[in-house]
DOTOR-500757 format. One record per residue: residue number from 1; residue in three letters; chain; x, y negated, z of N, C-alpha, C in turn. Coordinates in steps of 0.001 Angstrom, whole numbers, always signed. Layout:
<nodes>
 resi resn chain      nx      ny      nz     cax     cay     caz      cx      cy      cz
  NUM  ala     A       X       Y       Z       X       Y       Z       X       Y       Z
...
</nodes>
This chain:
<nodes>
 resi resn chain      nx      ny      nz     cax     cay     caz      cx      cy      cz
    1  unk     A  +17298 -324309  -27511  +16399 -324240  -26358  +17172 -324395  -25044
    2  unk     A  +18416 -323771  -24626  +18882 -323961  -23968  +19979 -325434  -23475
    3  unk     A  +20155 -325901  -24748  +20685 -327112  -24334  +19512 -327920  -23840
    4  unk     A  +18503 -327954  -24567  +16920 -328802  -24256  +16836 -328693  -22537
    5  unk     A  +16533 -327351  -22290  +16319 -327435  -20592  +17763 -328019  -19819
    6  unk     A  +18956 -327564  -20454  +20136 -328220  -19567  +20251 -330086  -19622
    7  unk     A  +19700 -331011  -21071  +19675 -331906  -20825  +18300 -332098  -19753
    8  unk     A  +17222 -331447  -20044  +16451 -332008  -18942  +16592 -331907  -17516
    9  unk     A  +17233 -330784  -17161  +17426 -330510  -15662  +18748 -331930  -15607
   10  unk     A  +19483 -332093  -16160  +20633 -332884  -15238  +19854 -333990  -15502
   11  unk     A  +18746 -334488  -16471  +17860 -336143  -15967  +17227 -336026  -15030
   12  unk     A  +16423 -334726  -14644  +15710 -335095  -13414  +16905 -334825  -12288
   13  unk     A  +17804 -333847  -12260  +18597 -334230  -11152  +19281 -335842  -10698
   14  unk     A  +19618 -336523  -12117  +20031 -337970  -12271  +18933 -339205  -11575
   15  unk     A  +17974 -338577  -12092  +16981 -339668  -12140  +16652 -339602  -10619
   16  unk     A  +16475 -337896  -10092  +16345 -338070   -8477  +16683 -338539   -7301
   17  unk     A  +18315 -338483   -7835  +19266 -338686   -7119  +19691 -340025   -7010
   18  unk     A  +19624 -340719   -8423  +19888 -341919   -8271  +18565 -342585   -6764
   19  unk     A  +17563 -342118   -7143  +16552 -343188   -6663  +16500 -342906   -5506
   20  unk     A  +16512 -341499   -4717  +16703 -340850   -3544  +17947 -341608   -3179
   21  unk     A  +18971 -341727   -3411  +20538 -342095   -2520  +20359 -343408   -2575
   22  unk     A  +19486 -344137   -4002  +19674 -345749   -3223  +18245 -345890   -2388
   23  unk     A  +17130 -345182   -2011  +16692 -345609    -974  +17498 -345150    +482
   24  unk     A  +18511 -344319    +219  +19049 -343617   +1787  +19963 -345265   +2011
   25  unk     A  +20331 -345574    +812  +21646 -346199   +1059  +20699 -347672   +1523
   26  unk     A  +19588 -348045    +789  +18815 -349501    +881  +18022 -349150   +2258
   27  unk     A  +17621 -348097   +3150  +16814 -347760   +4448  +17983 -346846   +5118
   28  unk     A  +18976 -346829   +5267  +19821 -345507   +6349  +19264 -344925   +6923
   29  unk     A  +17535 -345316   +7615  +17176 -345180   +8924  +16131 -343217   +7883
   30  unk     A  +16041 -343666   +7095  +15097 -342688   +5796  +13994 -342646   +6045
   31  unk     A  +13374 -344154   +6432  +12057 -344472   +6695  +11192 -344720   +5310
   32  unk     A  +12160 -345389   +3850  +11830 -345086   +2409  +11574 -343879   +1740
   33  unk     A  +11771 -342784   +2810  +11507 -341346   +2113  +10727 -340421   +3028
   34  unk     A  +10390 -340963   +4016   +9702 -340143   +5169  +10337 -339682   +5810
   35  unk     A  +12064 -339760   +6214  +12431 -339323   +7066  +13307 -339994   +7957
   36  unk     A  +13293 -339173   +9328  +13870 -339913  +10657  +15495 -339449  +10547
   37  unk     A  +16494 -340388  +11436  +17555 -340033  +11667  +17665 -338941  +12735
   38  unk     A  +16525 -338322  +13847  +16472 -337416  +13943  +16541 -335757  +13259
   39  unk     A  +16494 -336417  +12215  +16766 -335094  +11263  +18268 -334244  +11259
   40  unk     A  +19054 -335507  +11691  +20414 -335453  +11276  +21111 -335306  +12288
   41  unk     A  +20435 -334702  +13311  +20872 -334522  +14896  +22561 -333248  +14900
   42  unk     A  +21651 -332292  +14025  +23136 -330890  +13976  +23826 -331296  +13056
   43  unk     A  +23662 -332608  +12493  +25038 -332813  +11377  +26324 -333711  +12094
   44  unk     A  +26802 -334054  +11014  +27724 -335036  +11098  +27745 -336269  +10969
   45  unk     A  +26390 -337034  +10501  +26287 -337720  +10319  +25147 -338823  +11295
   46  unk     A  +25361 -340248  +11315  +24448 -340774  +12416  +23370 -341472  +11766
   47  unk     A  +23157 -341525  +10180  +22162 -342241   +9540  +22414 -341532   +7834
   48  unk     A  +21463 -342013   +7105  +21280 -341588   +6077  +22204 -342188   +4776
   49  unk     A  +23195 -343081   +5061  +23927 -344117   +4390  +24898 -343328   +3883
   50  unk     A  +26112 -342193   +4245  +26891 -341674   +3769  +26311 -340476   +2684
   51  unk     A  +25247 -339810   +3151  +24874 -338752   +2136  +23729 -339400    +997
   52  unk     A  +23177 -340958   +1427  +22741 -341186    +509  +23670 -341786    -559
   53  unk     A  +24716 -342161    -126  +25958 -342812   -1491  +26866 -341401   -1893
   54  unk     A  +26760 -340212   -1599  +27139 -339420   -2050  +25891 -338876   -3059
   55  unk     A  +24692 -338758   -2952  +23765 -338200   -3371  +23935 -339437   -4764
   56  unk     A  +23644 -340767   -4706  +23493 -341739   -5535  +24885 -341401   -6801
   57  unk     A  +26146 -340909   -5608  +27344 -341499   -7368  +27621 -340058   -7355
   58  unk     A  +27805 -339010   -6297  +27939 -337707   -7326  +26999 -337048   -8155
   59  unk     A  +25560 -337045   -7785  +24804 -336313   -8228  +23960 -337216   -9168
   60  unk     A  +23948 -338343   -9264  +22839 -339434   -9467  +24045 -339902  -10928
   61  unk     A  +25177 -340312  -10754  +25861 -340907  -11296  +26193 -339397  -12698
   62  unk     A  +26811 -339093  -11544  +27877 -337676  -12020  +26822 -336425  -13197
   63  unk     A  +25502 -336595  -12528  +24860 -335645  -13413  +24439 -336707  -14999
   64  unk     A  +24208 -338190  -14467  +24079 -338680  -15907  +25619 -338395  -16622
   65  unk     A  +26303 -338868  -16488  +27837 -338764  -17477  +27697 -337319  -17500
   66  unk     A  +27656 -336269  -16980  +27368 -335032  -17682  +26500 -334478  -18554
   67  unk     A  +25195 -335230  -18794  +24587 -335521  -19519  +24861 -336057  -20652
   68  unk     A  +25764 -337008  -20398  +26107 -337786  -22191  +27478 -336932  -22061
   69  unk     A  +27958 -336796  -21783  +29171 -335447  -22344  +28412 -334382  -23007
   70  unk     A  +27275 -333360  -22690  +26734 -332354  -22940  +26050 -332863  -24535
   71  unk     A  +25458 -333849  -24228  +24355 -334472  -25459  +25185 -334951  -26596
   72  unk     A  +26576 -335957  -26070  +27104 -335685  -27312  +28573 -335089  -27728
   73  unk     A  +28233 -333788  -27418  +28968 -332508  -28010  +30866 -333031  -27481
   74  unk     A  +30997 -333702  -25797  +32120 -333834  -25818  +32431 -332454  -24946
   75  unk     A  +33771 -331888  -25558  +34780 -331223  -24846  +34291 -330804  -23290
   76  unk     A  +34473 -331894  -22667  +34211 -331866  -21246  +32853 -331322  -20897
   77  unk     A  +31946 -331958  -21254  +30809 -332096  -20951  +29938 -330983  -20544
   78  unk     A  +30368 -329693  -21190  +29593 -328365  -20609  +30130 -327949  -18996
   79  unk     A  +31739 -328347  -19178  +32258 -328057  -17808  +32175 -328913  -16512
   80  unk     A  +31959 -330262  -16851  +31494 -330994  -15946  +29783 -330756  -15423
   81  unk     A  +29204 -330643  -16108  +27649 -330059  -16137  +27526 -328846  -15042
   82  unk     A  +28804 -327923  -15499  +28685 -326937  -14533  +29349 -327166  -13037
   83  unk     A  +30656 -328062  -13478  +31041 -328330  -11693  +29516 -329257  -11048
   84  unk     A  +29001 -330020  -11825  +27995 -330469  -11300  +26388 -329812  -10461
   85  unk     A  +26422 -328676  -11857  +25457 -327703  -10895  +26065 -326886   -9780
   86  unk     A  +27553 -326803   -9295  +27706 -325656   -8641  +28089 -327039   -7479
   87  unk     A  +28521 -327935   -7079  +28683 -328432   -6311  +27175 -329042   -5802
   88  unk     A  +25962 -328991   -6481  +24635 -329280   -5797  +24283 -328049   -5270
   89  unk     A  +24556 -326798   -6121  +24217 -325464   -5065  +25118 -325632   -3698
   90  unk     A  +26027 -325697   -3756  +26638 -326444   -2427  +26240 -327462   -1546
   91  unk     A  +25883 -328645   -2057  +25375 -329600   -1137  +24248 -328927    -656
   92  unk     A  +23436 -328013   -1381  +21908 -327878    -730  +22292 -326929     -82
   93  unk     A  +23183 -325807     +52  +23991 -324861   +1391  +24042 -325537   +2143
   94  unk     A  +24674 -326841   +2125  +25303 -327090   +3590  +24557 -328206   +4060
   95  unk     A  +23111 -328558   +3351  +22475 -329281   +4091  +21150 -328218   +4628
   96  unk     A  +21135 -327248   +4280  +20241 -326095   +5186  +21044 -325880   +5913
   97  unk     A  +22194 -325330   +6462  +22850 -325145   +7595  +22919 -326666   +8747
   98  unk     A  +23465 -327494   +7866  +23142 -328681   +8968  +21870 -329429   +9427
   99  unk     A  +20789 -329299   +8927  +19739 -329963   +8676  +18649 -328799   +9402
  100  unk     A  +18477 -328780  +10206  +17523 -327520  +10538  +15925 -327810  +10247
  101  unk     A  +15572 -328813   +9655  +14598 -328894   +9178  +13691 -329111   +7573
  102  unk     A  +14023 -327248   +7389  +13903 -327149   +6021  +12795 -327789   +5133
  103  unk     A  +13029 -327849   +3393  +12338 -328669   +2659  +12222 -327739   +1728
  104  unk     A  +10819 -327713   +1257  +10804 -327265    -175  +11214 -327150   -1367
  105  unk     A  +11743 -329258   -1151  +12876 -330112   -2115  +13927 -328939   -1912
  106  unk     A  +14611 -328651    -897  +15592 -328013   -1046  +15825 -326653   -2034
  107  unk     A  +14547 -325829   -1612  +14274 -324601   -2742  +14544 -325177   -4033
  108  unk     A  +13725 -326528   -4587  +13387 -326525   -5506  +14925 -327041   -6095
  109  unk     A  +16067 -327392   -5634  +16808 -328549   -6213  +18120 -327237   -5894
  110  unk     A  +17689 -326120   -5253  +18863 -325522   -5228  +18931 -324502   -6508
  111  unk     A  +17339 -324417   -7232  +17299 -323570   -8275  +17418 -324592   -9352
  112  unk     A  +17766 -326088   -9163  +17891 -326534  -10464  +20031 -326656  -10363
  113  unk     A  +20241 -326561   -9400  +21780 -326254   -9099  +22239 -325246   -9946
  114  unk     A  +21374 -324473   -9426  +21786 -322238  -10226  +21524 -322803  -12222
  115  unk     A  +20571 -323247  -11550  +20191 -323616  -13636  +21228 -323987  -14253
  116  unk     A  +21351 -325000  -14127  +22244 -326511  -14309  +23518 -325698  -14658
  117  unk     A  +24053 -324964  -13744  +25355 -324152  -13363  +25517 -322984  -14928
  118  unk     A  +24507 -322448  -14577  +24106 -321358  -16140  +24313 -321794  -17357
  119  unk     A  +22818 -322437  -17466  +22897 -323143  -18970  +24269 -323672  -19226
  120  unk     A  +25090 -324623  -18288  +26598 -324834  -18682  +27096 -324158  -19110
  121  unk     A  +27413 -323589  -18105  +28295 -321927  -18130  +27893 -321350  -19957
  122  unk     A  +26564 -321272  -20303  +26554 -320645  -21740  +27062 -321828  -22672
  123  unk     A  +26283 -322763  -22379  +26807 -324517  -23389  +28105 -324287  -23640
  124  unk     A  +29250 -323959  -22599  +30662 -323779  -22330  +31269 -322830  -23250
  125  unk     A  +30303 -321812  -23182  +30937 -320427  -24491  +30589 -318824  -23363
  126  unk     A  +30532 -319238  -22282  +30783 -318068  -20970  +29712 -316888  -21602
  127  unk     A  +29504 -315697  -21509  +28659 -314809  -21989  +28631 -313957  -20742
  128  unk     A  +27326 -313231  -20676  +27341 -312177  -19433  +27680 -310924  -20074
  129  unk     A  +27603 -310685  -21694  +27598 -309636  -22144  +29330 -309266  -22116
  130  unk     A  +29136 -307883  -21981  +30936 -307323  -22161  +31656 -307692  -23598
  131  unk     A  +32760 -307490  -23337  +33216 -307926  -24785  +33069 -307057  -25846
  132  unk     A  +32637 -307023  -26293  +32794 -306276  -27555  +31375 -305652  -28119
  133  unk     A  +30350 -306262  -27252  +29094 -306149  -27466  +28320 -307259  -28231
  134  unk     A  +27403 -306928  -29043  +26313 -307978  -29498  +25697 -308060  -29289
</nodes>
């Protein structure tokens, strides 16, 4: 059960991300997603082109190959899964701090971060229980 929800959360993170970062990257202006470069006034950035090619190959790219690591039973694959969920709980930190105009998307993609991060974390072997408990 738990691998089931961890492959599904990193496709819809994949599948989002891919399609989200190549419209940032195919519109910079984020007129393909409803949004203005006014958005991006307290950041660092002057258009939607750098965080959409980060969104497209880390999260878009990076969550599929963690996906086929996880699915077929490689080594890596639980731990990449998890740097993958903990570096989207990150991106969605530091795009509420820079971005002052919060999104729901954001709630919703920062609890598939925490997920993503977990389910690894157990896929991996990690337990919350103390040692020596069953």
């Amino acid at each position: 059960m738990s691998r089931t929800a961890l492959y599904a959360l990193l496709a819809l993170l994949s599948i989002t991300a891919l399609a989200g970062g190549g419209a940032l990257m195919l519109r910079p202006d984020g007129s393909l997603l409803g949004m203005t470069t006014a958005q991006l006034a307290t950041s660092l950035f002057r258009d939607f082109r750098w965080p959409g090619f980060v969104l497209f190959t880390l999260f878009g790219a990076g969550s599929a190959v963690a996906l086929y690591g996880v699915a077929t039973h490689r080594p890596w694959g639980p731990r990449w899964a998890m740097a993958i969920g903990a570096m989207q709980v990150g991106w969605i930190l530091v795009q509420v701090v820079m971005i002052k105009d919060p999104s729901v998307l954001q709630a919703v993609f920062l609890s598939v971060g925490i997920a993503i991060t977990a389910l690894a974390a157990y896929a991996n072997g990690y337990s919350w229980r103390r040692r020596g408990q069953s």
